[in-house]
C-alpha positions in Angstrom: 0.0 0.0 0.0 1.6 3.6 -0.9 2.2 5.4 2.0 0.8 8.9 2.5 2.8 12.2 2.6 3.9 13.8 5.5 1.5 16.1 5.8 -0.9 14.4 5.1 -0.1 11.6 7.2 -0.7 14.0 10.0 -4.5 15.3 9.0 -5.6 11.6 8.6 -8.0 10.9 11.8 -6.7 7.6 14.2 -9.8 5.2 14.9 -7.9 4.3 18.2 -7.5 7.8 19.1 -10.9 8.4 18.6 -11.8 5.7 20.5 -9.4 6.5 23.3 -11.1 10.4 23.4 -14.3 8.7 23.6 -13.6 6.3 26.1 -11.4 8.4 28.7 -13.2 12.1 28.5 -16.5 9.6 30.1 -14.1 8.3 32.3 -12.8 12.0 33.1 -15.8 13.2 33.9 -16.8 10.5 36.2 -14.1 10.6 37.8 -14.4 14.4 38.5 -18.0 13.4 39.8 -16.9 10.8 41.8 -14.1 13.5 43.2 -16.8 15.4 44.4 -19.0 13.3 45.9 -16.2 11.7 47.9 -15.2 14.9 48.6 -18.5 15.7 50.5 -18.3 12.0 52.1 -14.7 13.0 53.4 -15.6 15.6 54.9 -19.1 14.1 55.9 -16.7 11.3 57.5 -13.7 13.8 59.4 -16.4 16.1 60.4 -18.8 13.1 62.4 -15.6 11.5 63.5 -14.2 14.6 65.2 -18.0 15.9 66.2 -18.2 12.2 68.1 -15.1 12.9 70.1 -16.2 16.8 70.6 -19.6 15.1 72.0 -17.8 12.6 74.3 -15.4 15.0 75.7 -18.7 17.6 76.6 -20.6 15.1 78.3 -17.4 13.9 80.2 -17.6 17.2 82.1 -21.3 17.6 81.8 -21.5 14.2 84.3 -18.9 16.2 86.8 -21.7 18.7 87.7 -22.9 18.9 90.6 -24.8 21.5 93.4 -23.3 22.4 96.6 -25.7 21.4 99.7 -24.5 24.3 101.9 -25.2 27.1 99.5 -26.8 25.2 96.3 -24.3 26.4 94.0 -22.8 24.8 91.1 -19.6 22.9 91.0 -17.4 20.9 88.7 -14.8 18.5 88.7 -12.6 18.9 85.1 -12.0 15.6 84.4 -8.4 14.6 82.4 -9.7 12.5 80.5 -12.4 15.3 79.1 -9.6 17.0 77.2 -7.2 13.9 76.3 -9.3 12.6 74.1 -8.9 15.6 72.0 -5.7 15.7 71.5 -4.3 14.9 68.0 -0.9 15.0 65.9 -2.4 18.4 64.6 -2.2 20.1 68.5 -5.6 21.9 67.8 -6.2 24.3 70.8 -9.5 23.4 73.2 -11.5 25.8 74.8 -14.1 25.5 76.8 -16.5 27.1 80.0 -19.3 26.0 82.3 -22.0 29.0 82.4 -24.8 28.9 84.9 -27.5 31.7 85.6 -25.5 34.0 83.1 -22.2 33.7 84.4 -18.7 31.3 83.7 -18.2 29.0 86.5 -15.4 27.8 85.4 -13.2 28.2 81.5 -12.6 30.8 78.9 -14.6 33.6 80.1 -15.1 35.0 76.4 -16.2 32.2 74.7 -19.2 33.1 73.0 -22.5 31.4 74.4 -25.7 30.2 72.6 -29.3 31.0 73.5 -29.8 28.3 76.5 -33.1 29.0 76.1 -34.0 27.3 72.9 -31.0 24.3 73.4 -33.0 20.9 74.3 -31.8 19.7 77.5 -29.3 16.7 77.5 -28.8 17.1 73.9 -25.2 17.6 72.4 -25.9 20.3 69.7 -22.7 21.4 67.2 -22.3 25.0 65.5 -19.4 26.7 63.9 -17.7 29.9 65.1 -14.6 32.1 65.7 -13.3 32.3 68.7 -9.4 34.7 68.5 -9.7 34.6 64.8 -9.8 31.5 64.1 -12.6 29.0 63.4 -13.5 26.9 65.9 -16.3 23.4 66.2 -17.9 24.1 68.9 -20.1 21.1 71.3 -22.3 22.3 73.5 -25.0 20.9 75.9 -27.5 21.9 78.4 -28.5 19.9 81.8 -30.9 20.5 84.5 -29.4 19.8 87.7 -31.5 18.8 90.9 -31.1 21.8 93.3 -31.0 24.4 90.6 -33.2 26.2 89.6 -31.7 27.3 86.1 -29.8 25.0 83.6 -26.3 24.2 83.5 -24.5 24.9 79.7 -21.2 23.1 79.1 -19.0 23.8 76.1 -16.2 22.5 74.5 -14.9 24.4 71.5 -11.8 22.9 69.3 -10.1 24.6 66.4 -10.3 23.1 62.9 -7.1 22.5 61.7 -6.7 19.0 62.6 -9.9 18.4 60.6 -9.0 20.4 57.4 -5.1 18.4 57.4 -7.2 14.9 57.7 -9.2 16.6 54.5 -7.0 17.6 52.5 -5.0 14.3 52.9 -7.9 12.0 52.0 -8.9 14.4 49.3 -5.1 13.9 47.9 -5.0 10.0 48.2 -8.3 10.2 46.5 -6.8 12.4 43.5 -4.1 10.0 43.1 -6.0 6.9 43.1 -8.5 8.6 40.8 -5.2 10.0 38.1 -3.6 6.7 38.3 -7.2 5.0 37.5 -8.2 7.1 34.0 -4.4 7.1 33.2 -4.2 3.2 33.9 -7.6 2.8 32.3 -5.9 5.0 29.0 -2.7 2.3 29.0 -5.2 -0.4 29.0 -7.5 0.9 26.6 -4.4 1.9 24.3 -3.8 -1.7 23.9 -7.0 -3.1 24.3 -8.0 -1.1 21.5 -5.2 -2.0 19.4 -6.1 -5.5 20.4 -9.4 -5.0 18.8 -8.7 -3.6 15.9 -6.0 -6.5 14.9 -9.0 -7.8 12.3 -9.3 -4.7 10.7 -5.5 -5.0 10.2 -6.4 -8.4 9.0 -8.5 -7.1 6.5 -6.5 -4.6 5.0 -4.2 -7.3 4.3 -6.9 -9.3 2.6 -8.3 -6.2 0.6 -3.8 -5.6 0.0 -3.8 -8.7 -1.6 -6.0 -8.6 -4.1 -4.0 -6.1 -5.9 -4.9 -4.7 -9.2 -1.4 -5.5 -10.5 -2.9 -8.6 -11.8 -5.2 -7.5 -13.8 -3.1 -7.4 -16.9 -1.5 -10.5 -16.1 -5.0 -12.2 -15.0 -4.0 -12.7 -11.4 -5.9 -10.1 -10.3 -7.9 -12.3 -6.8 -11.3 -11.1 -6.7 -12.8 -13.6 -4.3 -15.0 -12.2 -1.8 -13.6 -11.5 1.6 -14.1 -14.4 4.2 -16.8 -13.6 6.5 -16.2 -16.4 9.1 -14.1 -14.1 11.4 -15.1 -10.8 10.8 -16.9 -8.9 14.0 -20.3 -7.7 14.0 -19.3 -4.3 14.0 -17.4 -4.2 10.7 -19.6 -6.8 8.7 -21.8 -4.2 6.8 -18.4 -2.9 6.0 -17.0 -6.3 4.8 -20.6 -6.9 2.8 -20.0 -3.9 0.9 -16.7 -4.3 -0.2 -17.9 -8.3 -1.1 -20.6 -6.7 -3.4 -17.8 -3.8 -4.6 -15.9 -7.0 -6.1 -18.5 -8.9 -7.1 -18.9 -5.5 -9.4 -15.6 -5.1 -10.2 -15.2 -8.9 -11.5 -17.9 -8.7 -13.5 -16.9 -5.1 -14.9 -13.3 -6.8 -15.3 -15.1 -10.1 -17.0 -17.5 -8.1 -19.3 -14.2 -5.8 -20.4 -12.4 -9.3 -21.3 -14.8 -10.8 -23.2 -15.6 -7.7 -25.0 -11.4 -7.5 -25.3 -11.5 -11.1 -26.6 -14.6 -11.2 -28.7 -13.5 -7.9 -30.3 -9.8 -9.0 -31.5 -11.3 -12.1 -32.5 -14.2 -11.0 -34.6 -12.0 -7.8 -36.5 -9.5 -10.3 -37.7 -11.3 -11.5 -40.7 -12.8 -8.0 -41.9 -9.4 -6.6 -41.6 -7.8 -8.9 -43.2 -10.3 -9.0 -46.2 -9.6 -5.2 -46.4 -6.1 -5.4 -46.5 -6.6 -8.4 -49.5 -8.5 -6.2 -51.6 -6.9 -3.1 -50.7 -3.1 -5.3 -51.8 -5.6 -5.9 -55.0 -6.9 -2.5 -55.8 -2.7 -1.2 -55.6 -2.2 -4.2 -58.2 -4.9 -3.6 -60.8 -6.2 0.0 -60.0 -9.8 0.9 -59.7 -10.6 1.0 -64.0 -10.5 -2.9 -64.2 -12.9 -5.4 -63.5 -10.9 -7.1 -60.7 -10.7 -2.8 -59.3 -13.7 -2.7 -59.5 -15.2 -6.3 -57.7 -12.2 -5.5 -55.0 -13.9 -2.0 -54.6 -17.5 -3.6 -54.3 -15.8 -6.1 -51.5 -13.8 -3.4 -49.4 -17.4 -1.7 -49.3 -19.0 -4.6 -48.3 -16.2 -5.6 -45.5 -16.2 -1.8 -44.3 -20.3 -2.3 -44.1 -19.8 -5.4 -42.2 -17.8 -4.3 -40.1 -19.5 -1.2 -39.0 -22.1 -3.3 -38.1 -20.0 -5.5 -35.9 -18.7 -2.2 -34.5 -22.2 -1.0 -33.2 -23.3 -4.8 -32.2 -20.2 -5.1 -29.8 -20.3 -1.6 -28.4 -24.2 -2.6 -27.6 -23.6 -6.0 -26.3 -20.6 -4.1 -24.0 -23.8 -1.6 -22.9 -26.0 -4.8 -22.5 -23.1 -6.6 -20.4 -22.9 -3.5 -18.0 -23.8 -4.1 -14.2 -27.6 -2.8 -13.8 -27.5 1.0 -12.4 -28.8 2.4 -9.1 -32.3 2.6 -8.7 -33.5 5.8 -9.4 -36.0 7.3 -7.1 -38.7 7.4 -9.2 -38.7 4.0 -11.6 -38.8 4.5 -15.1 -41.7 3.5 -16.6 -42.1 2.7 -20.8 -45.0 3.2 -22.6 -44.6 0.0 -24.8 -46.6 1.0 -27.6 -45.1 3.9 -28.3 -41.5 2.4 -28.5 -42.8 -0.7 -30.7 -44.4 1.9 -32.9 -41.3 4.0 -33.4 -38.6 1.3 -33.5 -40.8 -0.4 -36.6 -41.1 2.3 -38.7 -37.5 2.9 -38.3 -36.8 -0.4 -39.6 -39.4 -0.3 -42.3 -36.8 1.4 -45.2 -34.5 -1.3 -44.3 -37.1 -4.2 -44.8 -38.1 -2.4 -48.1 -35.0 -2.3 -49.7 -35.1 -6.4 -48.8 -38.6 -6.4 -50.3 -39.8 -7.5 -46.8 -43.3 -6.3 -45.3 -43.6 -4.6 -41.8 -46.6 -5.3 -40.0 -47.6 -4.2 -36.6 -50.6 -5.1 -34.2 -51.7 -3.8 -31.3 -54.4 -3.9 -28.6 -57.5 -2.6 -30.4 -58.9 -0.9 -27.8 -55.2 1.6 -27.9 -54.7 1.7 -24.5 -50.9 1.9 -23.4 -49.1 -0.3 -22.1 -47.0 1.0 -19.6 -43.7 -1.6 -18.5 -41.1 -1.0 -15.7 -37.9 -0.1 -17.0 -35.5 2.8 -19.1 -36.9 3.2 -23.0 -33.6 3.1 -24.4 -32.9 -0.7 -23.6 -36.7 -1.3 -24.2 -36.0 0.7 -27.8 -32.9 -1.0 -28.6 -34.2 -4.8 -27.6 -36.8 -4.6 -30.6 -34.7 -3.4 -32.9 -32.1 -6.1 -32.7 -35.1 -8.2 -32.7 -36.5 -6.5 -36.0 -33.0 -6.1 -37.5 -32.2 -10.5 -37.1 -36.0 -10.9 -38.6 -35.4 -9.0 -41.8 -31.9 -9.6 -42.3 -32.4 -14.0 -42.4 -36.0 -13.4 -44.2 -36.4 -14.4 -47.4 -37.0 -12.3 -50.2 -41.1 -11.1 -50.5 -41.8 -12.4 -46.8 -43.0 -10.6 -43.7 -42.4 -9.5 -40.4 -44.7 -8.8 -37.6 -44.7 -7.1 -34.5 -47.2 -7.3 -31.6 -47.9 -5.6 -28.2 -50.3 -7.1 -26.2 -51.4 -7.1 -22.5 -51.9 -9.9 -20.4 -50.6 -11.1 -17.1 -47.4 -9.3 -17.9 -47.1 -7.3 -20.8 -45.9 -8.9 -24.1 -43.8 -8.2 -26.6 -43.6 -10.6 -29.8 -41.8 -10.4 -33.2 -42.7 -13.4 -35.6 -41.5 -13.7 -39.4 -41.5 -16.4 -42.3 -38.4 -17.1 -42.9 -36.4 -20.1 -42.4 -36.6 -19.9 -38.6 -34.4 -21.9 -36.3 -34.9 -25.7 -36.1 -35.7 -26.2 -32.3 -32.5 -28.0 -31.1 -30.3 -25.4 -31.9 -33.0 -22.5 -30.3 -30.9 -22.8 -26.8 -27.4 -22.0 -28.6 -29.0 -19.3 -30.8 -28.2 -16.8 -27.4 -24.8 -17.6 -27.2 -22.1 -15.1 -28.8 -20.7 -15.3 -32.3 -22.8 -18.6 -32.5 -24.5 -19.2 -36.1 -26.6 -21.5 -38.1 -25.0 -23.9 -40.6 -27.5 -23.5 -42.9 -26.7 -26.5 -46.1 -27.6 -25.0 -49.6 -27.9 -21.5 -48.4 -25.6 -18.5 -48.9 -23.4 -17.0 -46.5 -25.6 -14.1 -44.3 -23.5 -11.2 -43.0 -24.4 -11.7 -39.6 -21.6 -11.7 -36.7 -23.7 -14.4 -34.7 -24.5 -11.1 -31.9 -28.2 -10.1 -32.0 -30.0 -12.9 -30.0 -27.2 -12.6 -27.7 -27.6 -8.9 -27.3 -31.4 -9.2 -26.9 -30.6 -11.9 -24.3 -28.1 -9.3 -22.4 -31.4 -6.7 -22.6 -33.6 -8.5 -21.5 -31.4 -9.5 -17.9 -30.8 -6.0 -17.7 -34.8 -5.2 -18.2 -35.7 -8.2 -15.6 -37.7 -9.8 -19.3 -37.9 -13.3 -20.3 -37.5 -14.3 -23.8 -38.8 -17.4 -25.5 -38.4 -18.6 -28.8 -40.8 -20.5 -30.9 -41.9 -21.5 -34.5 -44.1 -18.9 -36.2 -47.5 -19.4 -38.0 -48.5 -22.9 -39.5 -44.6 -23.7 -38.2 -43.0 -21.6 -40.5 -40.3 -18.9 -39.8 -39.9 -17.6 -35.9 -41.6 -15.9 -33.7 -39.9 -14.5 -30.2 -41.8 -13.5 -27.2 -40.6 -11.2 -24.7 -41.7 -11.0 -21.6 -41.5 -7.7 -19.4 -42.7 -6.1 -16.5 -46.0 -4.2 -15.6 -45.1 -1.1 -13.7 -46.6 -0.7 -10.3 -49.8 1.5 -10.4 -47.9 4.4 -8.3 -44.5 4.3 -10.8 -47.1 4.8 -13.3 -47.8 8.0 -12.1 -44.4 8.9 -11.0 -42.4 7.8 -13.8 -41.8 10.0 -17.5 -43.2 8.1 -20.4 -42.1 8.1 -23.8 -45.1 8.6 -25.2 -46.0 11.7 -22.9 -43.5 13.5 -25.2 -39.9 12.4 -23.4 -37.0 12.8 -26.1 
């Protein structure tokens, strides 16, 4: 395969790129969704783990209180253990107080206290504050002691640090895992990929192989592409390019036979004009012999125009079938018979052969599916093979009739075709050995172009013996159009060129 220039090289678009782009920039975004929500469950986490220890430190000293019986005042005992539970590798400070009927019994005088009045009693409440400029988590809880008339508030306030360093290290173990997992994930799906696209590599080869330096040499491998192995994903592909060389074999076969039956068909008119062309150099063009080699070179240039235009047609004939338009054609088959016979009718003169045509009496058309030209061109090869092997004085007719499908027939009587040889009449450069009869200038091509229409028209074509089993009469076979292509389609006779 030729490789591509540089710069071009660089424009072309990488399936496994793409792939990789559409595989990772998902996984990128989940994984920034799955950053934030574990974010908020980090700090969900930190924040109820420290709140538990804030909670068990406050009701440590909330289980110290107590009321003085001499005087009914309030007293506590500051346990050790209220405050060593608090302390972390991050040294947060801890503040707290014990506030009773509007004063501080015992702590940090200014620490800021709620509204006892709307706390629930033995209820641990949290809140967030500043306490010095800096902010502080803050536990706090009200009890009723027997003895005293108002309630009791404990607090325990502790700064945040230790909280925001436990954070931002989870967060930063969690933005590592989560890198190393779309940039592992990209590694694997870098190969993975590559991995999966080994039978596209696999079938490059295959297409590689079938290279069209064989053509010439007739190596050229157009079998179709195994489709044993190929994946699911790439098989509408793989149909394709089967149907792209079914195509191009038969383009390739159809450009070979025409090669072959071409060089092999020319030989003889050329060499009968370069005979009579040595002879008219020999005895000039005043004398008899001139003058017959004049009347042959004629002839042989006649004959082989004719071959000319019967090869070019069967080459048109042999063509794959094109796409289907959007609209089908449709053929007003009366029209076309009508115009293709009185084309051929100076020809059948000058042979003293009568043209006849019939139709359906009532003159309604006869509309078949498929392009006029072909339909057009069909007849007259039909037409031309009747009057060309008719005898002298005879006649030739053409019907169009309707029936099940529409139907074509041309029937003449001449010598017609005995029956056994009514199979090989279609195949090309085939002719009759007719004993006692002349030479005819045929080059053995019409039935086998009107075969090569008829395929091409989806038509059937059937030959049998003509009236009272004289002469020949062939029946073709085509189409109806469908009611709505009818009134879609452009019809000859509806004045198309």
């Amino acid at each position: 395969m030729a490789a591509l220039p540089a710069g071009r090289r660089e424009r072309v678009p990488s399936l496994r790129r793409r792939l990789l782009t559409r595989l990772l920039v998902p996984l990128a975004a989940l994984a920034v969704g799955l950053g934030v929500g574990g974010a908020a469950l980090i700090h969900g986490f930190v924040q109820s783990t420290h709140d538990r220890l804030l909670a068990g430190s406050t009701l440590a000293i909330a289980e110290r209180l107590a009321v003085s019986d001499d005087d009914g005042e309030v007293t506590v005992d500051l346990p050790a253990v209220a405050f060593g539970m608090l302390e972390s590798q991050a040294r947060d400070n801890i503040y707290y107080n014990v506030a009773h009927d509007g004063g501080v019994i015992t702590g940090y005088l200014d620490l800021p206290l709620p509204d006892i009045a709307a706390m629930p009693a033995n209820v641990t409440v949290f809140r967030d504050a500043t306490y010095h400029g800096h902010p502080v988590r803050v536990a706090a809880q009200v009890r009723r002691l027997y003895g005293a008339p108002r309630p009791v508030l404990v607090q325990v306030a502790e700064t945040t640090e230790g909280r925001r360093a436990v954070e931002v290290n989870l967060l930063l173990w969690l933005t590592l895992l989560e890198v190393a997992l779309v940039g592992g994930s990209g590694l694997l799906v870098w190969g993975a990929v590559g991995r999966g696209l080994a039978p596209l590599g696999r079938l490059r080869r295959a297409i590689d192989s079938r290279s069209v330096r064989g053509v010439t040499g007739g190596g050229l491998s157009l079998v179709p592409l195994p489709l044993a192995v190929v994946p699911a994903e790439v098989l509408p592909l793989v149909v394709a390019i089967n149907g792209l060389l079914a195509r191009l074999d038969q383009s390739i076969g159809t450009m070979r036979r025409f090669t072959a039956d071409a060089s092999h068909q020319l030989r003889t008119p050329l060499a009968v004009l370069r005979t009579h062309l040595a002879l008219l150099r020999r005895h000039g063009t005043d004398s008899a012999e001139g003058q017959a080699a004049l009347d042959d070179v004629e002839g042989a240039v006649k004959r082989l125009e004719r071959l000319l235009v019967q090869l070019l047609a069967l080459a048109r004939a042999d063509e794959d079938a094109p796409v289907m338009p959007t609209a089908p054609e449709v053929t007003d088959l009366m029209q076309v018979a009508m115009e293709v016979a009185a084309e051929q009718v100076p020809a059948a003169l000058a042979q003293d052969i009568e043209v006849r045509f019939e139709g359906p009496e009532d003159g309604t058309a006869l509309r078949v599916a498929g392009n006029p030209v072909l339909v057009g061109e069909l007849l007259g090869n039909l037409l031309d093979n009747a009057i060309r092997y008719n005898r002298p004085g005879g006649t030739v007719t053409v019907r169009v009739g309707a029936g099940p499908q529409p139907v074509m027939e041309v029937e003449d009587d001449g010598p017609g075709i005995p029956e056994a040889e009514r199979g090989r009449v279609f195949e090309r450069f085939y002719r009759l050995d007719r004993p006692g009869e002349p030479p005819r200038s045929g080059s053995g091509l019409g039935l086998a172009i009107v075969r090569a229409l008829a395929d091409r028209l989806g038509a059937s074509v059937r030959l049998d013996a003509g009236q009272d089993g004289k002469g020949l009469k062939v029946t073709v076979s085509l189409r109806a159009a469908e009611s709505a292509a009818g009134s879609e389609g452009s019809l000859v006779g509806d004045g198309a060129a």
